[in-house]
C-alpha positions as CSV (number, residue, x, y, z in Angstrom):
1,X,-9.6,17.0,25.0
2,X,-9.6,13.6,22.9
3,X,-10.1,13.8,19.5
4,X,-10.4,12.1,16.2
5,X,-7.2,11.5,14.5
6,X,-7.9,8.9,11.9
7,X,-10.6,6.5,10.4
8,X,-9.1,3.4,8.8
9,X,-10.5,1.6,6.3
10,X,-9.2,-1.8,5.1
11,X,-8.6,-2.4,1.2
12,X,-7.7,-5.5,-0.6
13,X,-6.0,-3.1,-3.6
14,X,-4.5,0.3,-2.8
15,X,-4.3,0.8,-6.2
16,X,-7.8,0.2,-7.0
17,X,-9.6,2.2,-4.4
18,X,-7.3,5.2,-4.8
19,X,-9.0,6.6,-7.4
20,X,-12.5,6.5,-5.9
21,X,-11.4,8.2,-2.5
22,X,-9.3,10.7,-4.4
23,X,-10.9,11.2,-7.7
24,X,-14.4,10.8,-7.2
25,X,-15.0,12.2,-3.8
26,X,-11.9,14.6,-4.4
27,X,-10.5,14.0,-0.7
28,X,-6.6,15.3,-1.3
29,X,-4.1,12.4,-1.3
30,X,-0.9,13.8,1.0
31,X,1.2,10.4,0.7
32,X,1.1,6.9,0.3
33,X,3.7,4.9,2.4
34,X,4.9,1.3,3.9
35,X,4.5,1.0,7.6
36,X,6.8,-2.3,8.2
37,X,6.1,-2.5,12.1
38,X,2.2,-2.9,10.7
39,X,3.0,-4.6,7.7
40,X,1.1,-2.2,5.8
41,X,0.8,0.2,2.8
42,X,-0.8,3.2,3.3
43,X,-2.7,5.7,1.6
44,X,-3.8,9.2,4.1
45,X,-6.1,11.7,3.1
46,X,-6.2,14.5,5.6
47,X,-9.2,16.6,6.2
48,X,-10.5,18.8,8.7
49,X,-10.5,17.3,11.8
50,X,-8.6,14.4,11.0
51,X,-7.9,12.0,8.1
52,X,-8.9,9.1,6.4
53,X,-6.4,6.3,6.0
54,X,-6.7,3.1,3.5
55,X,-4.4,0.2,4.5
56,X,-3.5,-2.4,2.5
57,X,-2.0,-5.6,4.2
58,X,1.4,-6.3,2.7
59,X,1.9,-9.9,4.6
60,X,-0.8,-12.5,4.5
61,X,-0.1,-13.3,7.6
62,X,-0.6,-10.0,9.7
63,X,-3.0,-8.9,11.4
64,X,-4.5,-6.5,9.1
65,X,-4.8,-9.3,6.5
66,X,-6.2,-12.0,8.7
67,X,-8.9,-8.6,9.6
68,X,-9.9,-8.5,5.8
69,X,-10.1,-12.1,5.5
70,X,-12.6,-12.4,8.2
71,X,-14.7,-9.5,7.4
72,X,-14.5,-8.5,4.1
73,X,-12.8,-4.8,2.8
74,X,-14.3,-1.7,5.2
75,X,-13.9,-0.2,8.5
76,X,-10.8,-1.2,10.0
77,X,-10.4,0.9,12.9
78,X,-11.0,4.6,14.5
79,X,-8.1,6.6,16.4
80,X,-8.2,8.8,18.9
81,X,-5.6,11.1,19.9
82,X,-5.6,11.5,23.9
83,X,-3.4,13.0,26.1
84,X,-2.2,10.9,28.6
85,X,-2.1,7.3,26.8
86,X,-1.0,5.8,29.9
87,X,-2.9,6.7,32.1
88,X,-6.1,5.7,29.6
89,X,-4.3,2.5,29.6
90,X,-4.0,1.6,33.1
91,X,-8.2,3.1,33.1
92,X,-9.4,0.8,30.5
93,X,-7.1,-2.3,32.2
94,X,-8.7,-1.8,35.7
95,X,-12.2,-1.9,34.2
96,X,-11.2,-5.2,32.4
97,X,-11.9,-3.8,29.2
98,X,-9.2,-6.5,26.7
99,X,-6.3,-4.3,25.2
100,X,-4.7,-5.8,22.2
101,X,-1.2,-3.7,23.7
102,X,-1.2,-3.0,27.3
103,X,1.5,-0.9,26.9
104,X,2.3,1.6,24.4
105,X,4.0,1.5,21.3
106,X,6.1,3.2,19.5
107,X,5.6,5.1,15.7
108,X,8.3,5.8,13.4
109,X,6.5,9.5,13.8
110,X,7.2,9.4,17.3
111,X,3.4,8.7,18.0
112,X,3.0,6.3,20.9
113,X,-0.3,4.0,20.0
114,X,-1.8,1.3,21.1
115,X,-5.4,-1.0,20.3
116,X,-8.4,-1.7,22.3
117,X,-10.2,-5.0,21.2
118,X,-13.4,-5.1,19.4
119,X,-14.9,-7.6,21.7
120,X,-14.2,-4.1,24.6
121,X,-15.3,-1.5,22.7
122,X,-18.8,-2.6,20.8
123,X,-17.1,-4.4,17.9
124,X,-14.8,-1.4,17.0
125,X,-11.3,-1.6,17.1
126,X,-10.3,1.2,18.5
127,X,-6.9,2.8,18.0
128,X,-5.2,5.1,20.5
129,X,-2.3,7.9,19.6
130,X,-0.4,10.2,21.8
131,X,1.8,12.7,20.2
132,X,4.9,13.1,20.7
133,X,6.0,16.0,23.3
134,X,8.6,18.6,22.3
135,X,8.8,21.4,19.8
């Protein structure tokens, strides 16, 4: 069964909106960490069911940045975890829904993930993981 992994929310200043998340609502900070395939810096707050991430463009020119220029700091993106990534893939594809990756990539985790476009999915970008398999 799918189900929420994360919900990304896009920050001008990691450093700033760390201590709202974690101090004021008291959500527990786990790590903060550079993803360089993203060009990103990270802040994840697991909770039940899932976690909150804040990402913080490091490159004024990716993706993420050009995101908070257009819209302002907020919702980013929601991931969910399926099973068969592939196969969701090849679904969305033949429906003509417009994938940002029409094939998966591949986490640092292991985590193979890939992005729906806004414009397909109601104006969310949505985010799909697959775990790794093994033990």
């Amino acid at each position: 069964m799918p189900r929420l992994n994360h919900v990304a929310i896009v920050v001008e200043d990691l450093e700033a909106a760390l201590p709202f998340f974690r101090d004021l609502l008291g959500l527990p900070l786990a790590r903060v960490a550079e993803v360089p395939a993203e060009e990103v810096r990270v802040a994840f707050f697991p909770m039940e069911g899932g976690e909150i991430e804040l990402v913080q463009p490091l490159n004024p020119e990716s993706g993420v940045a050009k995101f908070l220029a257009r819209r302002g700091p907020g919702l980013h993106h929601i991931c969910i975890e399926v099973e068969d990534l592939d196969g969701v893939l090849r679904r969305l594809k033949e429906a003509g829904a417009q994938l940002i990756h029409e094939f998966p990539l591949v986490g640092g985790d292991g985590m193979r993930y890939a992005f729906i476009h806004p414009r397909s999915a109601f104006g969310v970008l949505v985010e799909l993981y697959e775990r790794a398999s093994g033990p």
